[in-house]
N, C-alpha and C positions, 0 to 999 in steps of 0.2 A: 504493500500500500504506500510505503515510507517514496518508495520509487519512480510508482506512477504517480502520486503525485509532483514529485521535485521536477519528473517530464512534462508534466502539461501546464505546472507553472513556467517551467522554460518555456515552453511552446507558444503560450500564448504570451509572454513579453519577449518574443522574438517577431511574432505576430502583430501587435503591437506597433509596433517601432516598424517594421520595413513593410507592409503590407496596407496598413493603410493610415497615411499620412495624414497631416492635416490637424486640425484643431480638434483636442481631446477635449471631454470637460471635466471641468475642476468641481471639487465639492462645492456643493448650494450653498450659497449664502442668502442668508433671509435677515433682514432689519425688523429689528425689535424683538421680542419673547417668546420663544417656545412658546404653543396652543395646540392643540388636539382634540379632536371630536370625535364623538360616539360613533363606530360604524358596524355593523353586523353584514357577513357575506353568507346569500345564499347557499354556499354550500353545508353554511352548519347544521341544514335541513334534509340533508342530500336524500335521505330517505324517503322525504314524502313527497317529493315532488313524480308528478303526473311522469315527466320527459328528464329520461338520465342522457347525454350526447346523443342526441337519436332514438332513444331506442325506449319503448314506452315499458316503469316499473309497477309490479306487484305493490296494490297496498299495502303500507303496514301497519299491522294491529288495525284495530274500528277507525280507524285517520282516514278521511275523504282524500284523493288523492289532491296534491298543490299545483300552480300555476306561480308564475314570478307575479303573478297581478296580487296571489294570495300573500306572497311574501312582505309586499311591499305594504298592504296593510296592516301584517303582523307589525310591523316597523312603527308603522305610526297607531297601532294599537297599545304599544310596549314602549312607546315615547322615544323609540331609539333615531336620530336624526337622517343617518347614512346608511343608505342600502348597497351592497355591491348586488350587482341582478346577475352573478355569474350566467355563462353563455348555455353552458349544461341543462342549463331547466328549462330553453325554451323550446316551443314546438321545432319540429324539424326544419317546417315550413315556414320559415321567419319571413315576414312581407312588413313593411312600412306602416300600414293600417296597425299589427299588431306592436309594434315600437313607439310607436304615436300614443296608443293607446295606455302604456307601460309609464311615456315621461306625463301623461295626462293627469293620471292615477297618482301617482309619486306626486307632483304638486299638488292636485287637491287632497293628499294626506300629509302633507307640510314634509315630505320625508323627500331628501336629498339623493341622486343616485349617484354614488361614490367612484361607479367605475364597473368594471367587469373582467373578465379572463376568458381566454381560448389556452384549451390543452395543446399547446401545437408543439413543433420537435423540430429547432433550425438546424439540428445536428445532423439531419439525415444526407445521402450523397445527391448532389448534384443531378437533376434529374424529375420524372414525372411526380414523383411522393414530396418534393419537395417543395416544388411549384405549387402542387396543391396546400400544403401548410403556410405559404404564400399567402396564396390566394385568400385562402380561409381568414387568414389573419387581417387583409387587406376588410374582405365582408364584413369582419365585426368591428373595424374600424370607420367603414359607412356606418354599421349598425349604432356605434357610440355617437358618433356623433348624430344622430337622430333622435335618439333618446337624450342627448346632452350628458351621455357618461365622458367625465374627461382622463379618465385613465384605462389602461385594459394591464392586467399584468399578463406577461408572456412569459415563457420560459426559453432555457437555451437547448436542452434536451440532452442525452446522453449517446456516446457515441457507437454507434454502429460497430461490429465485426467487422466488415471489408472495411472501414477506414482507420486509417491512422488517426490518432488526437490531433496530429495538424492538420489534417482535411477539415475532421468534424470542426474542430476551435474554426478554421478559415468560411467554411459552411455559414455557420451559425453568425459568425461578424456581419457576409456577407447580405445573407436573409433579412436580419436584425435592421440593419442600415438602410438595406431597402424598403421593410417596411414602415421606419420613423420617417423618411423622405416623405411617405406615402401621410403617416400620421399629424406629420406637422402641416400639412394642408389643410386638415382637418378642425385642430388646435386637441387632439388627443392625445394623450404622455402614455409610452411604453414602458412600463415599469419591469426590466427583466427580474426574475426572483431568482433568489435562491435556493434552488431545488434540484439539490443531487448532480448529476451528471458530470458538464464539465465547467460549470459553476458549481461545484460541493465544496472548492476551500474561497475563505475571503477575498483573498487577493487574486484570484483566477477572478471574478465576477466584476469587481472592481478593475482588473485590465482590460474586460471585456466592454463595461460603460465606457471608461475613459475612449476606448476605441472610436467610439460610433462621435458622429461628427453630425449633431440635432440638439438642439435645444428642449425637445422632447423624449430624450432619454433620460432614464434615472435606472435607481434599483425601487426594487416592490419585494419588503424586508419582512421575512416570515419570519418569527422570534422562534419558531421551534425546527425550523429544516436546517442547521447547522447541526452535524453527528460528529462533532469534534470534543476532544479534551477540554475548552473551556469554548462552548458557545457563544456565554456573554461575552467574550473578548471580540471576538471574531464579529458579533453584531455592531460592536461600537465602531468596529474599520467601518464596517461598510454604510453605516448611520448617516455620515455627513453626505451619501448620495440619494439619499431616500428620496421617492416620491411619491407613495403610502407605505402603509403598516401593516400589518398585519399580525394580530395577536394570539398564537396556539397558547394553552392552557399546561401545554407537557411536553419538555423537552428531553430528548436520550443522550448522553455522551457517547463517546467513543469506548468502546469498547463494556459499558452497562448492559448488565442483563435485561433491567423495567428505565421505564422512564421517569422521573421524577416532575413535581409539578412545577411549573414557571415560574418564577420570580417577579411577577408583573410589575413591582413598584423598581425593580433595577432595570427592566426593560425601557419602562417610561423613562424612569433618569438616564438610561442610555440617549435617548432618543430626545430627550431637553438638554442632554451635552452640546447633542449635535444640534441644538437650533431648530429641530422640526418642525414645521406650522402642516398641519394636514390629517384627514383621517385615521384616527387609530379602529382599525376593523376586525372584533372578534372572528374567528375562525374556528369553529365550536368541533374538533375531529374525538373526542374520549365517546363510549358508547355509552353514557346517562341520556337520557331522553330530552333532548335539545329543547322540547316546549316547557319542562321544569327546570334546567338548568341555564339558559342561557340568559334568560331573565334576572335570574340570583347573578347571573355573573357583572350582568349590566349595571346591577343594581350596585354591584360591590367597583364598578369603574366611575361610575357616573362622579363620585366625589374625590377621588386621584386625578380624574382631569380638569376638574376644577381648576 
């Protein structure tokens, strides 16, 4: 492990530097105070929703099956301000009527739409599978900007068997860059996250931002997908590129057998080192029943972000 990673950190600040030029960016600078708002992402419901990626689930337990229309009332039922409407829950057949319909609902329930996510993979080779993560990517960047989500978090994806770590890292810059080109047209921020692959250590994700040459790039900071020796370290590098949050409730180190619970009050001080102004958005993944726990959890943030 010790090895592949010391190669893909090489790889990618080799990457970096000769491949593509041009003006990196520098951490966010924001004037005045660290602020944070409430935000809950659909997926902390993943279960009950009608439509999982396509493909329509089994209810669970006596629970009516959900729609993102139903989410976004639990939101402003539950007083919660920010909804992310992750892309997973909607119907297959996404058309303009029903996104309209979505930022419609969200304002007349006072609830903010914080943003959204595509599962996509800029790691894959060159080619037909890739294009279409593209694509895909580009669709819910129309779609954001319809509804007035101004974020989508992406990921960079994990590398393929026939490629090398320099392909997939070159892959992934290239995909990446095209589609903030495509998002700053828009005025939507691609928040890459940190999740596994060939962003799993700090400072790989952090060469991978500085890379792209947009003003609509950041990172999209999951407090629990770090499986390192000390997590919180590793989340305050990458802090000062934030451009949302994203709050798990249980983090694992490296090399732990269970996961231990979060430190939420050292994550937020993480995240007020770094100056953050923007959504802080529960991400609800433990198996307690999301309609009794996420509330309690809300209820125990609502006076730390004060």
């Amino acid at each position: 492990m010790t090895s592949r990673r010391h190669f893909l950190s090489t790889s990618l600040g080799a990457l970096t530097v000769s491949t593509l030029p041009g003006l990196a960016i520098e951490p966010i600078k924001r004037p005045g105070k660290s602020r944070m708002q409430l935000g809950v992402a659909a997926y902390s419901f993943r279960e009950y929703f009608q439509w999982m990626r396509d493909k329509e689930q089994k209810p669970k337990g006596d629970r009516p099956h959900w729609s993102i229309l139903d989410f976004i009332d639990w939101c402003g039922d539950n007083n919660v301000p920010g909804a992310e409407v992750t892309s997973y829950f909607f119907p297959p057949e996404v058309d303009e009527a029903f996104l309209l319909e979505v930022k419609r609902g969200a304002y007349l329930r006072g609830v903010q739409i914080a943003g959204t996510a595509v599962g996509n993979n800029f790691a894959l080779p060159k080619g037909e599978k890739l294009s279409e993560q593209i694509a895909y990517t580009k669709k819910w960047i129309d779609h954001s900007a319809i509804m007035g989500a101004p974020h989508i978090r992406v990921f960079a994806g994990a590398k393929p068997k026939d490629l090398t770590e320099e392909e997939a890292v070159a892959n992934c810059l290239a995909s990446y860059q095209e589609c903030l080109d495509y998002a700053g047209k828009k005025g939507v921020f691609l928040g890459l996250e940190n999740h596994g692959g060939i962003v799993a250590l700090p400072d790989n994700l952090i060469k991978m931002v500085q890379a792209a040459n947009s003003p609509w790039a950041g990172i999209n900071l999951d407090s629990g997908n770090f499986h390192t020796a000390d997590p919180y370290a590793d989340l305050a590098k990458i802090a000062p590129y934030a451009v949302n949050v994203q709050l798990k409730m249980e983090i694992k180190r490296e090399g732990a057998k269970e996961a231990e619970a979060s430190d939420v009050k050292r994550v937020l001080q993480i995240m007020r080192d770094a100056n953050y102004q923007g959504w802080f958005t529960l991400e609800f993944e433990t198996k307690q029943d999301p309609f009794v726990e996420v509330p309690k959890i809300c209820d125990m943030l609502r006076p730390l972000l004060a």
